[in-house]
N, C-alpha and C positions, 0 to 999 in steps of 0.2 A: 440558581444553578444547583444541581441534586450530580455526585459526582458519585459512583460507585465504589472508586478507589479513595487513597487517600491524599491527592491532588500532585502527587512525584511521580515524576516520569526516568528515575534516575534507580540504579539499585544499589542500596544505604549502606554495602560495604566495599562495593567492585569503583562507583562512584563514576559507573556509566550509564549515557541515557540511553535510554530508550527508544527510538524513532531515529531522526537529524542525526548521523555523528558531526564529528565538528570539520571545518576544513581545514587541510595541511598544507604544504608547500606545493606549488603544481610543477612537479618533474616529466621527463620524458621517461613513462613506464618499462620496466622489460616484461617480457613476457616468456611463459616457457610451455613447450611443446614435447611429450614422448614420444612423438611419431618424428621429429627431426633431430637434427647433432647437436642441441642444446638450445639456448637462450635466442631468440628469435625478437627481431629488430622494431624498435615500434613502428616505422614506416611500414615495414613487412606486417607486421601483423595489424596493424589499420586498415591497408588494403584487402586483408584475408576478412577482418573483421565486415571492414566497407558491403565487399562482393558479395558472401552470403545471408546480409541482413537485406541489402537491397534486392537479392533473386527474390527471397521469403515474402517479400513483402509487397513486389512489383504483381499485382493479382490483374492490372486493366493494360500494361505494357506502357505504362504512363507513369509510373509510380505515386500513383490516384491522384496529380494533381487536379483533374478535371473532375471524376467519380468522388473524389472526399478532398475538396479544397479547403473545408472548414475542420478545425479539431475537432470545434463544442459541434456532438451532432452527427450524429448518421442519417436526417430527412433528406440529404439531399441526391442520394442516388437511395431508393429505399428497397427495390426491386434487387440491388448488388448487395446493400448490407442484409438483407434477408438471406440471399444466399449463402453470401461470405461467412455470416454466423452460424450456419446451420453446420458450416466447418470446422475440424477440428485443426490442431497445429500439425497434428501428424498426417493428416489427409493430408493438407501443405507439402509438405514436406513429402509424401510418396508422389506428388506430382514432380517436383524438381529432382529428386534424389539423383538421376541420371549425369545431372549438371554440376556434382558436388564430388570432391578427392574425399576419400576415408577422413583426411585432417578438417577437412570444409566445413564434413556433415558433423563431427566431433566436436567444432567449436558450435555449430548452428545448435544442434542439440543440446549444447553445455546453457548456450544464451539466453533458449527458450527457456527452457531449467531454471533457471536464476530470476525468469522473471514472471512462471507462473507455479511454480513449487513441485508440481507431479507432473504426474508421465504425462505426453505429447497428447494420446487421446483424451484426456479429460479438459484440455486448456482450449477454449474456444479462439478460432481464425483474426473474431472480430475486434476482440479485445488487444490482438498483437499489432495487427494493423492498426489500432487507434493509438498505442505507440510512436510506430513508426511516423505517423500524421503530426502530431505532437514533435516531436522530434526535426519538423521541418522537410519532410522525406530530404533529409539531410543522410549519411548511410552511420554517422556519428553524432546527432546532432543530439539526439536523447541522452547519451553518455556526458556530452559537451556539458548540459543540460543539469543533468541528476550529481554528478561528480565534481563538475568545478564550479556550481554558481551556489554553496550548500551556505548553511550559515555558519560564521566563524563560532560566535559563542554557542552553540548547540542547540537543538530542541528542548532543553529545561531552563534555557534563559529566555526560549520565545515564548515557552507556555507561563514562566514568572510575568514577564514583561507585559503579557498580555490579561492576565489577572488583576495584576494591579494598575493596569489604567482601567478597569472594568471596576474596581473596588475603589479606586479615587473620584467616579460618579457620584459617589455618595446612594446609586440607585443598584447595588447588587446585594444578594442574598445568597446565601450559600450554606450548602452543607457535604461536607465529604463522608466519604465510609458508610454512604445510603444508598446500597442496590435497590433498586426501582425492585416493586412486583405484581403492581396494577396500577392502571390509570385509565379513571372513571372520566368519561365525557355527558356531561346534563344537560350542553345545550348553553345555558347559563356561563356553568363553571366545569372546569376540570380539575380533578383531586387527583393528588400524585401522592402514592403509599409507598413506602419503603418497606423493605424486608425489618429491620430493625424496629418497626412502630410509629413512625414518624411519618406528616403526612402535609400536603401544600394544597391550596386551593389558589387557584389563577385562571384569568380569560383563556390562554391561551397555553401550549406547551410546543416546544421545539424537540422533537426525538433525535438527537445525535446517538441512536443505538445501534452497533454493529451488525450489518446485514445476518450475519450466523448466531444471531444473540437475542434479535427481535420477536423470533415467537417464543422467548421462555418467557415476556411479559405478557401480562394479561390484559387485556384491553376491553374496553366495555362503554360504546358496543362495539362489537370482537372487530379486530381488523378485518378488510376484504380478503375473499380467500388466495388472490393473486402473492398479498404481501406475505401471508404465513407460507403457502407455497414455497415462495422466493426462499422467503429465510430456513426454510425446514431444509431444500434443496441446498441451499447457501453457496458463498463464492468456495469455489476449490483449493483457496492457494492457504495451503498445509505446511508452508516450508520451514524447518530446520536453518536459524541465522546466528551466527555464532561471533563471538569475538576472542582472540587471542593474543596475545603475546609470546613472542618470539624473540631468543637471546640474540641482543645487536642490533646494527642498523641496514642489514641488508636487505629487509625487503621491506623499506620504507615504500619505495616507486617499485613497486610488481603487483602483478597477476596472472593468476592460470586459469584455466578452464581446462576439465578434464569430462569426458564422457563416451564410455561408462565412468563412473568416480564410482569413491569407496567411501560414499556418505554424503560427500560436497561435491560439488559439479562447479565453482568457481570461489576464488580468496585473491581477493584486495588489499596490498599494502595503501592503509589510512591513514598514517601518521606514526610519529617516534614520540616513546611515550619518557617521559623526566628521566629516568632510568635510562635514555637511550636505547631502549629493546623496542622492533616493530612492535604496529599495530596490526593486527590485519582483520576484516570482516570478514567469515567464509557463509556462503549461502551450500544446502542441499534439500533435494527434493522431500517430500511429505516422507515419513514415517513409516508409513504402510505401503509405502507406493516400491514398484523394484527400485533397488540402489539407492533406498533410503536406510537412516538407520535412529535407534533414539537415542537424543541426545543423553541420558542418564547415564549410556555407554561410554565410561570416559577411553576406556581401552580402544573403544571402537573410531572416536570421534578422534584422538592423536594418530591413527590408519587413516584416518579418512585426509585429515590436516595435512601429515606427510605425503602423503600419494599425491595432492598437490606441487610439491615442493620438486626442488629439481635430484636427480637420483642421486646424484654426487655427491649430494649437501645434507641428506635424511638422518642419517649416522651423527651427525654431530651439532644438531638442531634438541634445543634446550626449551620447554615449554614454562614460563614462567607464570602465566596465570590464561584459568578458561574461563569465559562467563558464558553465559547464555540465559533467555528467559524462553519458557515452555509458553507460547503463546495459543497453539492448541489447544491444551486444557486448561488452558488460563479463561473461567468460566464468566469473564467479561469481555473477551474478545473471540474466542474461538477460531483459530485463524489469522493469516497477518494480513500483508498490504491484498486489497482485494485484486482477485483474478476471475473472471465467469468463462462457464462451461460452453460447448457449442448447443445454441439456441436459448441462452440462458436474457440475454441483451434484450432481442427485439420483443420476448415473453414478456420479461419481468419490466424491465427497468422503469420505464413508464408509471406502472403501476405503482412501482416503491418511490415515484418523487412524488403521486399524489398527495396532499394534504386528508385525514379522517377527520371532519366534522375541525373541531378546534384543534386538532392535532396534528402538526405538519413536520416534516420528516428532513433532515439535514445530516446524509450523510455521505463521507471519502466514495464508500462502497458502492455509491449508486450515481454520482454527481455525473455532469458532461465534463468533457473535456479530461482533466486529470485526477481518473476516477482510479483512488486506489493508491492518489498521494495526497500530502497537508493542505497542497495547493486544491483540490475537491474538496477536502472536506469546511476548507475556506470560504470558497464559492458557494459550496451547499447553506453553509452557516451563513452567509451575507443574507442569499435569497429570499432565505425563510424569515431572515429578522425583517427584511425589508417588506418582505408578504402582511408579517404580523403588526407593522406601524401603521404599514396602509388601513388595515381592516381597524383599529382602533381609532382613527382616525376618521375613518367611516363613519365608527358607531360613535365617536363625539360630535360629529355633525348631523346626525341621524337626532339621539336624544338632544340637544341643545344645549351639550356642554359645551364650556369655553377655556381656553390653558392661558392661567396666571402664572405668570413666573415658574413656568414650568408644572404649576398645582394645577389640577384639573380642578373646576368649579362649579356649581350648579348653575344655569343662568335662572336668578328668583324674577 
């Protein structure tokens, strides 16, 4: 395993992770709205929530169970997902508009926002709709889903947990703080060079590299040109994800959606932290997109926080700590959970879960099903390890090796 980073997924003084937050208590949320006379009921606004994810999302007047009955997988209507992809979320959205109250379209737009980071035309139809499929074309079921089944000890106790049943095999290898900058395939063997000097020779390699990160490695012989394409192109989602703290406990159970917003376009009460002060996660659109803004702005980012909040309450809201990590120009990810553009799916995707000669590809970014959560780049990782036993396997029954107690041996 060659890790770029230095195997923490947690920031060493804020002493939060990175990915998974952890789960809280599951309350009934409130929610708040500038277009009505305050605090807006969770039953009211589930059904608000319900009606405009299910118009967005009903493309065949079936709510695709027959056109996309399956998650993993857009073959089975291929003629609809060609189309549906070549759509953008806002072309979507200029077919329904008619159907939607100013508050409708403000939360629909807030939604979108939050789950592909920039403006409506840049976020492809097909990728919302594989959502909503995922989700159970439930009009809540993705949130059911993403928010209440999370893991209690967090994403730095799943990535510990899972290392160290990897390193109690007695069969891992490791090295952290080794960015990759070539990797040579001979047919034979593949060498894997680090920036730092350091270098691996193996049958085989597993690329877990971030779709917007993959062509600054060198490959040899070069990747196809679909896969640098892909990555040069890269997934769109640029977004701005923040966390805060807020003096007290009141917005343990809350959330808003705001759009336009003034930075964020929605914040989540996550949890109440030792100190009794919320938690809250706030998401906003890309940087450069309209109604983005950059996080370095702290002036900016507590306008954008507050303009969340309810007006009453602005004035005497206490910011007790902000973290955030710049995943943008963080030049190992480039970008966060993945999002593709319209016509970016039936183009690429394919192309990026091929395997290069001995080098096969495992990632969130490109996976079926739940491409662009843990749960993808899970599936990706299984596939590929499970591709790479077969094929050894192969070639020990090809040469006429035989496994001793797990040693491989020559048969004399």
């Amino acid at each position: 395993m060659v890790d770029s980073r230095d195997g923490f997924t947690w920031t060493p003084t804020g002493g939060l992770r990175r990915g998974l937050p952890t789960i809280g208590v599951v309350e009934p949320p409130v929610y708040t709205s500038p277009l009505s006379d305050g605090n807006l009921a969770y039953d009211v606004i589930a059904d608000m929530f319900g009606r405009v994810w299910r118009l967005f999302c009903d493309v065949d007047g079936d709510d695709l169970r027959q056109h996309w009955n399956f998650p993993f997988g857009t073959k089975q209507s291929p003629e609809l997902s060609e189309e549906w992809d070549k759509m953008s979320c806002q072309d979507r959205l200029n077919q329904i508009q008619d159907r939607l109250s100013l508050e409708e379209r403000s939360m629909l737009e807030a939604l979108l926002k939050q789950m592909g980071g920039t403006s409506l035309d840049k976020m492809g139809l097909l990728n919302a709709l594989r959502w909503w499929v995922l989700g159970s074309r439930n009009p809540t079921g993705l949130n059911d889903i993403a928010l209440h089944t999370r893991l209690r000890s967090g994403n730095g106790t799943l990535h510990r947990r899972t290392f160290e049943h990897a390193l109690s095999s007695g069969n891992l290898s490791y090295s952290f703080n080794s960015a990759v900058s070539k990797v040579v395939d001979t047919g034979e063997y593949v060498t894997v060079f680090s920036k730092n000097g350091q270098s691996w020779k193996t049958k085989s390699v597993i690329a877990t590299v971030p779709l917007n990160v993959l062509a600054d490695i060198e490959f040899s012989p070069a990747l196809p040109t679909a896969k640098v394409e892909a990555s040069r192109q890269g997934q769109v989602n640029l977004c701005n994800k923040l966390h805060v703290d807020l003096d007290g406990p009141d917005y343990k159970s809350w959330t808003s959606f705001a759009c336009p917003g003034r930075g964020f376009v929605c914040a989540l009460g996550d949890h109440l932290t030792p100190a009794n002060n919320s938690h809250l996660v706030a998401f906003g659109p890309d940087p450069s997109s309209p109604g983005g803004i950059p996080l370095s702005d702290i002036d900016q980012v507590k306008t954008g926080i507050l303009h969340l909040l309810p007006e009453g309450k602005r004035a005497e809201v206490d910011f007790h700590r902000i973290v955030a990590h710049d995943w943008v120009n963080d030049e190992f990810a480039k970008g966060t959970w993945c999002y593709m553009a319209p016509g970016f799916t039936q183009k690429y995707v394919a192309a990026l879960q091929k395997p290069h000669g001995n080098i096969l590809f495992a990632s969130g970014d490109y996976s079926e099903g739940w491409r662009g959560w843990i749960d993808g780049a899970v599936q990706a990782g299984m596939e590929a390890a499970h591709s790479v036993l077969q094929l050894q396997r192969k070639n020990l029954k090809e040469s006429g090796e035989k496994n001793v107690n797990g040693i491989n041996s020559m048969k004399l």
